[in-house]
Backbone as CSV, one residue per row, in Angstrom:
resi,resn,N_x,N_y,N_z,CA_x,CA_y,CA_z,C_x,C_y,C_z
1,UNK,0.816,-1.206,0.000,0.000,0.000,0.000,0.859,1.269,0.000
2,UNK,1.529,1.279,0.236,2.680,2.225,0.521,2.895,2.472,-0.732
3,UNK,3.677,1.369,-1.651,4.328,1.987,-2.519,2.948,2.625,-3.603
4,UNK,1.408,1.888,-3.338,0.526,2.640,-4.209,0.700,3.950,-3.982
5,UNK,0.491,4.450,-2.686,0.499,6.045,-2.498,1.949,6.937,-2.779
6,UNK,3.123,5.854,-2.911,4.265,6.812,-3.182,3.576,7.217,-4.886
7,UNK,3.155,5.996,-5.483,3.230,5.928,-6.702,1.816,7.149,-6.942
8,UNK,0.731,7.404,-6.419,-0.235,8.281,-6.855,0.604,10.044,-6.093
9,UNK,1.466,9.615,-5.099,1.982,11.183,-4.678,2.944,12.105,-5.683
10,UNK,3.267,10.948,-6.867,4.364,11.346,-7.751,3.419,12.094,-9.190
11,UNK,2.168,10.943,-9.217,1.308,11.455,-9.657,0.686,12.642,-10.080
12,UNK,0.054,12.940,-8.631,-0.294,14.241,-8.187,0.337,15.243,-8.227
13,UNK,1.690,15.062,-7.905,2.806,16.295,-8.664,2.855,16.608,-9.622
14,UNK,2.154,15.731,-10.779,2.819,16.156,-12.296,1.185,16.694,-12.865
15,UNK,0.354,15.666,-12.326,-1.144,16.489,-12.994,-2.035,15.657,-12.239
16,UNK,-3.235,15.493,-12.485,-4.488,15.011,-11.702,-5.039,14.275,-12.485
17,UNK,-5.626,13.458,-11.372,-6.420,11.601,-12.079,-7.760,11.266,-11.405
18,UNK,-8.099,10.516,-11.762,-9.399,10.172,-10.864,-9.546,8.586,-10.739
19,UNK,-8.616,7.998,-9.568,-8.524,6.723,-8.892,-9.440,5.657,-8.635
20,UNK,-9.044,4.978,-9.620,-10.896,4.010,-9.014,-10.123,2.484,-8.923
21,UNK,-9.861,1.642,-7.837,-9.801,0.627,-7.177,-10.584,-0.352,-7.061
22,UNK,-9.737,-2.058,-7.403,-10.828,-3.023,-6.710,-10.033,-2.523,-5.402
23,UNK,-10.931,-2.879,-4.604,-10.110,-3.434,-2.969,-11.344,-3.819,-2.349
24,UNK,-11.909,-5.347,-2.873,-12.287,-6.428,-2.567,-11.221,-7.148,-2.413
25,UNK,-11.320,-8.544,-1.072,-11.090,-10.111,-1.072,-11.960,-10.858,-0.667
26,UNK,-11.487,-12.075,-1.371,-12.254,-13.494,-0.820,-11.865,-13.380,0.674
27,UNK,-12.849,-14.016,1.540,-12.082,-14.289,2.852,-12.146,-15.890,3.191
28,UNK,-11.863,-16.239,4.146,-11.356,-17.610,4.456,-13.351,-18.001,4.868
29,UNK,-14.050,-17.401,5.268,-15.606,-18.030,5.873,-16.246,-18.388,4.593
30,UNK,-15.196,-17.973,2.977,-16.056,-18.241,2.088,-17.371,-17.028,1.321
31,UNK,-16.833,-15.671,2.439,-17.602,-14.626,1.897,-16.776,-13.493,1.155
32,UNK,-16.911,-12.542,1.075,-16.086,-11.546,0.447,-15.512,-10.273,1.448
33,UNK,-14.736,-9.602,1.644,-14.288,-8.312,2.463,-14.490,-6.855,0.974
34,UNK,-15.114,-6.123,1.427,-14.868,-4.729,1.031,-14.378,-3.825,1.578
35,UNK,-13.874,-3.833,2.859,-13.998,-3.018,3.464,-11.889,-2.854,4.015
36,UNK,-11.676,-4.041,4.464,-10.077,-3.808,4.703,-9.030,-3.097,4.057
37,UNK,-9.090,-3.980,2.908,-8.307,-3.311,1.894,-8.269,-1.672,1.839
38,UNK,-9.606,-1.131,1.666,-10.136,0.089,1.307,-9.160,1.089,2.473
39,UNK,-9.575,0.760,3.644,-8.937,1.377,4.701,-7.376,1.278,4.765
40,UNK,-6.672,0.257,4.208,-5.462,0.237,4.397,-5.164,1.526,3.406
41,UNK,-6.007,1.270,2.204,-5.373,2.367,1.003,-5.651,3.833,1.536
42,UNK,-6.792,3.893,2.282,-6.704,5.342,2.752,-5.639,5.477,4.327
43,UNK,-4.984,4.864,4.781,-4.433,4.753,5.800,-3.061,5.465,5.128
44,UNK,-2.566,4.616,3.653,-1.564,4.820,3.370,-1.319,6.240,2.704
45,UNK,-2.720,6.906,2.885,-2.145,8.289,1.801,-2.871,9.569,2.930
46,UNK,-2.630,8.998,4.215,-2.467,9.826,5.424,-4.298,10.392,5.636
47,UNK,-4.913,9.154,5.071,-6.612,9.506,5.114,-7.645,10.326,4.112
48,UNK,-6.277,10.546,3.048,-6.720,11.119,1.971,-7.632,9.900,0.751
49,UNK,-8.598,10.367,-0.195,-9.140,9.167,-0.545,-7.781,9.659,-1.821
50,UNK,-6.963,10.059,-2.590,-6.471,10.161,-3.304,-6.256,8.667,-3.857
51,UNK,-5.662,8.029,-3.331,-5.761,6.445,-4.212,-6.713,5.723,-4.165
52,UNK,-7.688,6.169,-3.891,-9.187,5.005,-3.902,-9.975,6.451,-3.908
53,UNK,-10.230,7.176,-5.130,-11.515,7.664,-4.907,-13.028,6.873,-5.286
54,UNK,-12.618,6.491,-6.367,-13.708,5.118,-6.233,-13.575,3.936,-6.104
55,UNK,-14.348,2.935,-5.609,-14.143,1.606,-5.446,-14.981,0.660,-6.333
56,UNK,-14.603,-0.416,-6.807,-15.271,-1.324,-7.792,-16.420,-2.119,-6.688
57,UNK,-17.145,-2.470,-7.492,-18.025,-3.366,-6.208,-18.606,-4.592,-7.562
58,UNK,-18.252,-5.776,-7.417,-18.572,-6.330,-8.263,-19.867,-7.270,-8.358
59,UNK,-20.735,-7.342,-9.656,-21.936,-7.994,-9.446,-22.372,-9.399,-10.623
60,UNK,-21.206,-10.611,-10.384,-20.783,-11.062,-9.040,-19.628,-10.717,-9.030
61,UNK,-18.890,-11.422,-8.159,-17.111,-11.213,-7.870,-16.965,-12.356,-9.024
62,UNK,-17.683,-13.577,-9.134,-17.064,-14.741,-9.856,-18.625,-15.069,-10.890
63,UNK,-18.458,-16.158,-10.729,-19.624,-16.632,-11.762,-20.903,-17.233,-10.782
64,UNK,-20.353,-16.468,-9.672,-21.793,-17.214,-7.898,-21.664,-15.610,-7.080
65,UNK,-22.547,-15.630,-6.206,-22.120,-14.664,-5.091,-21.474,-15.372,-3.489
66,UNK,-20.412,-15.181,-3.210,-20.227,-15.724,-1.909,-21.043,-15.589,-1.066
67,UNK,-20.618,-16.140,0.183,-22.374,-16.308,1.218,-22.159,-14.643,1.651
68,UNK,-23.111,-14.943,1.577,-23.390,-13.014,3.167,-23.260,-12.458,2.156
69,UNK,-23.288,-12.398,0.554,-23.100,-11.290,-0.291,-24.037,-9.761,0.235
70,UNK,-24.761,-9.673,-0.273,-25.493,-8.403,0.811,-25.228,-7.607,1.465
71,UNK,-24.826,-8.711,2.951,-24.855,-8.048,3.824,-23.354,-7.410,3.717
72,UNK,-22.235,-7.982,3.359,-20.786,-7.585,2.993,-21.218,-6.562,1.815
73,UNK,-21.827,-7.029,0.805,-21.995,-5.549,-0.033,-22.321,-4.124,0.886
74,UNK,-23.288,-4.073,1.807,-23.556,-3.250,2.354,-22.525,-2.808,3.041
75,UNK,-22.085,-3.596,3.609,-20.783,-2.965,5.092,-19.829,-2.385,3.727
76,UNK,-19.552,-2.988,3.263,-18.652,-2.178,2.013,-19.280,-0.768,1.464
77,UNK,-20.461,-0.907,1.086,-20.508,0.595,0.401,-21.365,1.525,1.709
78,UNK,-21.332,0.901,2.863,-21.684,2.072,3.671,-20.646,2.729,4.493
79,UNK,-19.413,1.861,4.187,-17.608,2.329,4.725,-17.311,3.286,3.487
80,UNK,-17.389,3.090,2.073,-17.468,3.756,0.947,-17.911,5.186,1.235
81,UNK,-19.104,5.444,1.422,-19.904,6.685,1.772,-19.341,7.399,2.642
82,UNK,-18.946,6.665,3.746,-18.661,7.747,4.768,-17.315,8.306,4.960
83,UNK,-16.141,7.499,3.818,-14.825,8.059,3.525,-14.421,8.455,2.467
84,UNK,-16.319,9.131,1.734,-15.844,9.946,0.615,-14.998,8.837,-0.642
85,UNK,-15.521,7.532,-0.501,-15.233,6.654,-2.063,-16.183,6.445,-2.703
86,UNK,-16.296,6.502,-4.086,-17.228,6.632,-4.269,-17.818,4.815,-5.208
87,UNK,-18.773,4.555,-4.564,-18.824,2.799,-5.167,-19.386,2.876,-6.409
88,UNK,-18.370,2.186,-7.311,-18.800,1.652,-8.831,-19.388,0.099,-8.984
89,UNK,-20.366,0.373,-9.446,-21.198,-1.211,-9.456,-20.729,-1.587,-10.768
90,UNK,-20.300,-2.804,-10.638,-19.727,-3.419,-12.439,-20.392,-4.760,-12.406
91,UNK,-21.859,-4.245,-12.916,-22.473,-5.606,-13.257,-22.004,-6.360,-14.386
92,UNK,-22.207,-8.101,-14.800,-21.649,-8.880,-15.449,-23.160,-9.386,-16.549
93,UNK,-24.425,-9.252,-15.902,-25.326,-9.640,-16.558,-26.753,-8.545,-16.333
94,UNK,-27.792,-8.860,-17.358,-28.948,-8.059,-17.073,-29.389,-8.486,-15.493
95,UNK,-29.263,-10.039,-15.420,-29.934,-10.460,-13.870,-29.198,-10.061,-12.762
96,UNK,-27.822,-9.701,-12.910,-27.317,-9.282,-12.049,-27.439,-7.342,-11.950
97,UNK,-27.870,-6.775,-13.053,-28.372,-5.346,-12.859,-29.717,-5.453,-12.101
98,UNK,-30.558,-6.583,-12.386,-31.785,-6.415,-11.253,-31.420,-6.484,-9.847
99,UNK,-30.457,-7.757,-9.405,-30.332,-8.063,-7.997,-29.702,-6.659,-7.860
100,UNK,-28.746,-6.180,-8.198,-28.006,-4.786,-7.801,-29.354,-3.766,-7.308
101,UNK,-29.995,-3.490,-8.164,-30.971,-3.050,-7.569,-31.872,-3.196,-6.576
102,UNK,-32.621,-4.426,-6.176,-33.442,-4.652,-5.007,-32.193,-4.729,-4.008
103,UNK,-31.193,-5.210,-4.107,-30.616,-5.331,-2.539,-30.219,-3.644,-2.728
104,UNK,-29.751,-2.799,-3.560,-29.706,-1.516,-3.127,-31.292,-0.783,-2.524
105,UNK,-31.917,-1.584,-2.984,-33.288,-0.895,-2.139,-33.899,-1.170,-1.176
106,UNK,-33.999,-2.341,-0.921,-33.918,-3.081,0.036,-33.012,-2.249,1.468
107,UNK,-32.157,-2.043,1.254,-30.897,-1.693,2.250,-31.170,0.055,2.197
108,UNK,-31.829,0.480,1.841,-32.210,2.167,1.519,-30.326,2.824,0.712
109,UNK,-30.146,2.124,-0.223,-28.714,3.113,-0.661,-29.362,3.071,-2.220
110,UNK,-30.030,3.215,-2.895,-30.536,3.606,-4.081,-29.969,5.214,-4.273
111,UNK,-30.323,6.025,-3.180,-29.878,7.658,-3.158,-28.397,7.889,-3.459
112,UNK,-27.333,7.087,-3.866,-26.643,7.714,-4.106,-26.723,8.835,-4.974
113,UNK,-25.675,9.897,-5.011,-26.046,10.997,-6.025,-24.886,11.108,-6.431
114,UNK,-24.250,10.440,-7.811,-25.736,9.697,-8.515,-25.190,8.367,-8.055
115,UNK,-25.843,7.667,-8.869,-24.860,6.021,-8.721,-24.463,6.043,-9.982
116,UNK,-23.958,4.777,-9.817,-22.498,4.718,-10.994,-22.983,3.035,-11.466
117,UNK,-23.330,2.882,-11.880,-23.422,1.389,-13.028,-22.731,1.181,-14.273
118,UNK,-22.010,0.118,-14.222,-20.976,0.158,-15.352,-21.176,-1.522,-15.600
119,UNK,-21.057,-1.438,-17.319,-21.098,-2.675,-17.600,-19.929,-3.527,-18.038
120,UNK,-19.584,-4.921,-17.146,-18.525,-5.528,-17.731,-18.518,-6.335,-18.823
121,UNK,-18.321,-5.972,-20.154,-18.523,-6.818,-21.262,-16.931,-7.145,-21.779
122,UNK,-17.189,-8.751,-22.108,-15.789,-9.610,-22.094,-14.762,-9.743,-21.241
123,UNK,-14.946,-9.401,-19.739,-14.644,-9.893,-19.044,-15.038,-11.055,-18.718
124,UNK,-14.524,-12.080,-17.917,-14.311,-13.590,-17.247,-16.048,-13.170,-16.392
125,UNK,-16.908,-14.105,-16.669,-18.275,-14.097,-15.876,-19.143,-12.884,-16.684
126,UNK,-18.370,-12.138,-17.440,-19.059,-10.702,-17.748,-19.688,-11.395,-19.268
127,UNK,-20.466,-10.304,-19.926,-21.053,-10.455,-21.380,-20.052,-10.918,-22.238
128,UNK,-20.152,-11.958,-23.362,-19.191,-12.828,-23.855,-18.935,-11.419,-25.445
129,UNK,-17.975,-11.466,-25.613,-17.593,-10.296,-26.957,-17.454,-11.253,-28.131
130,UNK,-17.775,-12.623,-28.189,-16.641,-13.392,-28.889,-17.931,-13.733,-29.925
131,UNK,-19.430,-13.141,-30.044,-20.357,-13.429,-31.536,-20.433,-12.285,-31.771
132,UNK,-20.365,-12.547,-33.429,-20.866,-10.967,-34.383,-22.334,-11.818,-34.806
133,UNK,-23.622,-10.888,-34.736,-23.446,-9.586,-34.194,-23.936,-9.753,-33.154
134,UNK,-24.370,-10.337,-32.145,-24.728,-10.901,-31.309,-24.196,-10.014,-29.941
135,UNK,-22.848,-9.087,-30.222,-21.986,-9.087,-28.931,-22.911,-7.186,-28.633
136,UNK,-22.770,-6.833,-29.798,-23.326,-5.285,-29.481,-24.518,-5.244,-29.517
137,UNK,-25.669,-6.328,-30.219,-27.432,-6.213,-28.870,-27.350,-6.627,-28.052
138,UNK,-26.544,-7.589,-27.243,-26.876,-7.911,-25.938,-26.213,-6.546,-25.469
139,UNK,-24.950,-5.555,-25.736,-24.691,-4.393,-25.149,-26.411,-3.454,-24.923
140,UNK,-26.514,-3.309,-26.191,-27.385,-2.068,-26.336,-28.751,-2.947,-25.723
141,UNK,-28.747,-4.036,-25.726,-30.453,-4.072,-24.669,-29.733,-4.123,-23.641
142,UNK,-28.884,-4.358,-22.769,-28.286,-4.233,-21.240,-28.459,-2.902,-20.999
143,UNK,-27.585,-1.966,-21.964,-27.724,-0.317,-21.619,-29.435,-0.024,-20.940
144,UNK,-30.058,-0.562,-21.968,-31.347,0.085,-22.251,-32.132,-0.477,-21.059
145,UNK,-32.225,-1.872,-20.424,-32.734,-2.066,-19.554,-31.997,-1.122,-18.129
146,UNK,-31.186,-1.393,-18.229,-30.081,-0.381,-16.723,-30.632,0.875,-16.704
147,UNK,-31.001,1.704,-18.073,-31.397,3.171,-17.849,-32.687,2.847,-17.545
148,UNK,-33.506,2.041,-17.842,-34.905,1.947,-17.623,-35.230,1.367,-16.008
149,UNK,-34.063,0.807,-15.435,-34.236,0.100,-14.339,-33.753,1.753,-12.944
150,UNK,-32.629,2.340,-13.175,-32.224,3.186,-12.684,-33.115,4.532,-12.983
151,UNK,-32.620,5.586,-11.919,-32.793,7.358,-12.245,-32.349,7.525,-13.578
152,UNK,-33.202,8.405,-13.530,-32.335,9.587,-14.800,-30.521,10.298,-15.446
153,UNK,-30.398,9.931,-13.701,-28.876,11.003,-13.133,-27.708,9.670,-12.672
154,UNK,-28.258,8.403,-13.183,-27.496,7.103,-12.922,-26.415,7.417,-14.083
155,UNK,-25.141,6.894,-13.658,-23.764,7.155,-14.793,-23.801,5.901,-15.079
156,UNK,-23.997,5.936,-16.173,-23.861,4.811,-16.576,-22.103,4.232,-17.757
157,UNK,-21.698,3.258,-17.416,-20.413,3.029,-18.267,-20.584,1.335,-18.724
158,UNK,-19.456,1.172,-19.597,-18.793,0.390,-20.116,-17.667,0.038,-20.082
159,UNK,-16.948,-1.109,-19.452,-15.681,-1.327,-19.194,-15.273,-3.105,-20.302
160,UNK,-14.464,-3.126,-21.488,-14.847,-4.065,-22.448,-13.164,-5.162,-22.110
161,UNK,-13.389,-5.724,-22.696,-12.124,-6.247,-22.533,-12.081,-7.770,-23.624
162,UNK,-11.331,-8.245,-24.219,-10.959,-9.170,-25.093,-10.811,-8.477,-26.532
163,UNK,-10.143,-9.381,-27.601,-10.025,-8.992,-28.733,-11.039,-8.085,-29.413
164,UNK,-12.282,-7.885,-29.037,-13.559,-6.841,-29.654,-13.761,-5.868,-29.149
165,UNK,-12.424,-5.667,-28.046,-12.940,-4.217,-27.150,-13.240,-2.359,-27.892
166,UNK,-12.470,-2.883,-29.197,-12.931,-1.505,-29.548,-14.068,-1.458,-30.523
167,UNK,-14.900,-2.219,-31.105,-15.830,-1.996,-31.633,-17.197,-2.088,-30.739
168,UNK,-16.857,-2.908,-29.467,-17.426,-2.514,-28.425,-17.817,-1.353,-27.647
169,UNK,-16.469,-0.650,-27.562,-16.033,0.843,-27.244,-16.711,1.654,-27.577
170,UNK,-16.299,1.672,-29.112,-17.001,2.377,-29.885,-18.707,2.783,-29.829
171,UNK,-19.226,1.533,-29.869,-20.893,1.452,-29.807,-21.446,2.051,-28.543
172,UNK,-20.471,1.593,-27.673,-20.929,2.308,-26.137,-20.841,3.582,-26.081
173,UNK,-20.110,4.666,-26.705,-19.759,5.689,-27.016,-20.940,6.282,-27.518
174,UNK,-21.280,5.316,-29.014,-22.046,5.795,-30.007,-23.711,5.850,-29.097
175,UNK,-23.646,4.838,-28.263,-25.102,4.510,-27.533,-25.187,5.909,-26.511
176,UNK,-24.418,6.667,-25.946,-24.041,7.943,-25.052,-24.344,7.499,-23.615
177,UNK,-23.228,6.390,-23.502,-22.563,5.652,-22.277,-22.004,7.084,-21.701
178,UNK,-21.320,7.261,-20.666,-21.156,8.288,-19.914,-19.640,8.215,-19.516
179,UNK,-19.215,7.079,-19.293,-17.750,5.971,-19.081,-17.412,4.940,-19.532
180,UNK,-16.390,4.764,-20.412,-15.811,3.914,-20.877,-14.530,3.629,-20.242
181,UNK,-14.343,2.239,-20.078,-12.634,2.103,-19.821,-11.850,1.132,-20.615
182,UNK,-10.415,1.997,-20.847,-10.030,0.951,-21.923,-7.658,1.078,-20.953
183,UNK,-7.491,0.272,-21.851,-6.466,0.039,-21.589,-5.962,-1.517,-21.688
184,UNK,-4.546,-1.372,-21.686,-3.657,-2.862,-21.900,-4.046,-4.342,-20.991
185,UNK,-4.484,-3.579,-19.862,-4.745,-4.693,-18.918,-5.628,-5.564,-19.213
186,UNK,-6.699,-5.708,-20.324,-7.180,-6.670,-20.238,-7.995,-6.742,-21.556
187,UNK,-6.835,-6.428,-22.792,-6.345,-7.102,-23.778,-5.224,-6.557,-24.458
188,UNK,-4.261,-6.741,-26.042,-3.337,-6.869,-26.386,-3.386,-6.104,-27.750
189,UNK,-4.750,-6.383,-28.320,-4.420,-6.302,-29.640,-5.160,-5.013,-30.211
190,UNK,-4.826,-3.865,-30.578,-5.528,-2.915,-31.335,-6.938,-3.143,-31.743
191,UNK,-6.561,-4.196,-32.843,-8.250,-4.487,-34.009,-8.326,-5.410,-33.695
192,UNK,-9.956,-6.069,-33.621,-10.041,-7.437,-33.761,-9.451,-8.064,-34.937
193,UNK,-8.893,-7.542,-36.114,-8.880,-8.128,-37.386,-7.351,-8.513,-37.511
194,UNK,-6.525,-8.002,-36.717,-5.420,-7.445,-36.777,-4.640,-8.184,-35.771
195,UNK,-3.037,-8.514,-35.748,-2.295,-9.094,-34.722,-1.632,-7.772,-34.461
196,UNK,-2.169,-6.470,-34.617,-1.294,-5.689,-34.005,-1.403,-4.997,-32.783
197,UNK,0.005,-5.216,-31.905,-0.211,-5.753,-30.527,0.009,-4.160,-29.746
198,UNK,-0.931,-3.753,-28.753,-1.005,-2.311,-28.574,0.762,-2.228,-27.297
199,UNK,1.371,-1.121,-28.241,2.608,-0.980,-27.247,2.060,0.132,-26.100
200,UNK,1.538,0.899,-26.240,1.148,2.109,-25.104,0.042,2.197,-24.747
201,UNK,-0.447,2.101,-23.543,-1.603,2.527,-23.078,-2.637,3.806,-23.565
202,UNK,-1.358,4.793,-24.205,-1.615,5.737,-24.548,-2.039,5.955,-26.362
203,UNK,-1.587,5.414,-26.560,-1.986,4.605,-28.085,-3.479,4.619,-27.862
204,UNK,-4.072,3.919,-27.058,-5.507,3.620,-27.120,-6.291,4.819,-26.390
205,UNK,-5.668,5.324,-25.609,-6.400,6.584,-25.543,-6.816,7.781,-26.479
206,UNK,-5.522,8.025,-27.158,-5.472,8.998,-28.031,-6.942,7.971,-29.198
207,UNK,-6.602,7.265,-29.674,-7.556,6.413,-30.510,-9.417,6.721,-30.557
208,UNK,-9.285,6.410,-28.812,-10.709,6.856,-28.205,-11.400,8.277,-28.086
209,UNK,-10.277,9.365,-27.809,-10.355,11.030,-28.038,-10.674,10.725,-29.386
210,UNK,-9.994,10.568,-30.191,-9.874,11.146,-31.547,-11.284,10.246,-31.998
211,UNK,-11.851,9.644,-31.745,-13.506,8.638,-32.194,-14.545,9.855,-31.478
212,UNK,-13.968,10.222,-30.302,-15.236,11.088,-29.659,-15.264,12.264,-30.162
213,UNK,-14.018,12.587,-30.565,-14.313,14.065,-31.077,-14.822,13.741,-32.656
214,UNK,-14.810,13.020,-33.502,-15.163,12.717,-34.642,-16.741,12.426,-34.452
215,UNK,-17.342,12.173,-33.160,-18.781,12.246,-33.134,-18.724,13.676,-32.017
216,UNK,-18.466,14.242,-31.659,-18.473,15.539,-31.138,-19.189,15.256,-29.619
217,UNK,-18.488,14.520,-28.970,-18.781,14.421,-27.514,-17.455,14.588,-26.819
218,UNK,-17.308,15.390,-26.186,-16.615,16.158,-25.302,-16.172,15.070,-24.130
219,UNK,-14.662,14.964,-24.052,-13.952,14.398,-23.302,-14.163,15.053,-22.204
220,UNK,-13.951,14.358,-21.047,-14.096,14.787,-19.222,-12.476,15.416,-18.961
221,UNK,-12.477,16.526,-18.503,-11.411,16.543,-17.653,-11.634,15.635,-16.299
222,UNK,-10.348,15.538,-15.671,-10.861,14.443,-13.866,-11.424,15.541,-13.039
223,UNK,-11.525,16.694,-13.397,-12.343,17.356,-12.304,-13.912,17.467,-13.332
224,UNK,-14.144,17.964,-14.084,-15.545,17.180,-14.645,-16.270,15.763,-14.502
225,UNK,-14.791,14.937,-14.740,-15.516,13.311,-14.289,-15.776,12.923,-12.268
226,UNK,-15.055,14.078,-11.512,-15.242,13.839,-10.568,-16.861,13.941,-10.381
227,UNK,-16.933,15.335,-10.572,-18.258,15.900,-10.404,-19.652,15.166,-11.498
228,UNK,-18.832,14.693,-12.538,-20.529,13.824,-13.352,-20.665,12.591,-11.862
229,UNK,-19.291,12.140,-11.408,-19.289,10.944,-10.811,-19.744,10.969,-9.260
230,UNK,-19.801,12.169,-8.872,-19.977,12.462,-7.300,-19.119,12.333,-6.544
231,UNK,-17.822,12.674,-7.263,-16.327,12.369,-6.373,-15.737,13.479,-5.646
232,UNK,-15.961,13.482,-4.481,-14.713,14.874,-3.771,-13.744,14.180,-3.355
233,UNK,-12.483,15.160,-3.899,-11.405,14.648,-3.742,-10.949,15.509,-2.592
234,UNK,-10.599,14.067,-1.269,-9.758,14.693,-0.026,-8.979,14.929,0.357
């Protein structure tokens, strides 16, 4: 944890980001922790949320929910709230955007302002990327049920991952997703069509600017995405 916060203090010197963290574990009873991790990371940056302004909350963690899911979801995003992190829900399926919902209502935390729903497509348990065309309607009816299931003022994103992540990207963009995330971590290759293998993280960013401004939607600065996202930074 340490060296995360040396590594976001070096950060912060040169320009500004907007931090979003798993810090979930499995625990040994067979249920999940949200809550440890989280605290160590704000421990390490002297109580500042600077390296965890938001936290992932996953729906499921795997392809099951561990026992006590719930009630550990809750202790997690009600430690979230009150140290100023802000919880990102990364559902994997439409059925898992419903349960997200009744246990958020259920438990009275629906009020976040706003909430944050993000969809994991081609991730491991998440929406499969791997049929044409098959991979972008199951996107665009997921979107469409999530906005219909949520507020008005719900952020909604897309986080893609395997060889189709950018025509994925793209559509989520084109659909006026709110967040997208892209990067090396969790795939390799530029095009689906293509073995060409992405050297910079930054490669794919510039890629994604230059698609949004070609449909004329306006990139976030991190103090705009704080504020679409409900993030104060401490």
């Amino acid at each position: 944890m340490d060296l995360l916060a040396d590594i976001y203090r070096r950060i912060f010197d040169e320009t500004d980001v907007v931090s979003v963290q798993h810090s979930w574990q499995l625990t040994a009873d067979d249920s999940i922790d949200y809550v440890d991790m989280a605290e160590q990371k704000l421990a390490a940056a002297d109580g500042s949320n600077r390296c965890i302004q938001g936290s992932v909350v996953l729906w499921p963690p795997f392809d099951s929910y561990p026992k006590r899911y719930t009630e550990r979801m809750r202790e997690g995003v009600e430690f979230y709230r009150e140290h100023d992190i802000k919880p990102i829900h990364k559902v994997r399926s439409s059925y898992d955007t419903r349960r997200l919902y009744r246990d958020l209502e259920s438990h009275g935390l629906l009020d976040d302002d706003p909430l944050c729903v993000f969809h994991d497509m081609g991730h491991p348990f998440g929406w499969p990327l791997d049929q044409d065309p098959w991979m972008p309607v199951e996107m665009i009816t997921g979107l469409e049920q999530t906005k219909q299931r949520f507020s008005d003022d719900t952020v909604i994103g897309v986080c893609s991952g395997g060889r189709n992540w950018l025509p994925i990207t793209m559509e989520a963009i084109m659909r006026g997703v709110d967040y997208v995330r892209i990067g090396i971590e969790d795939y390799y290759w530029m095009y689906p069509h293509k073995d060409e293998v992405i050297q910079r993280n930054m490669d794919v960013v510039n890629k994604i600017i230059d698609f949004c401004e070609i449909l004329g939607r306006e990139v976030a600065t991190p103090e705009q995405a704080r504020d679409i996202m409900g993030i104060e930074l401490t």
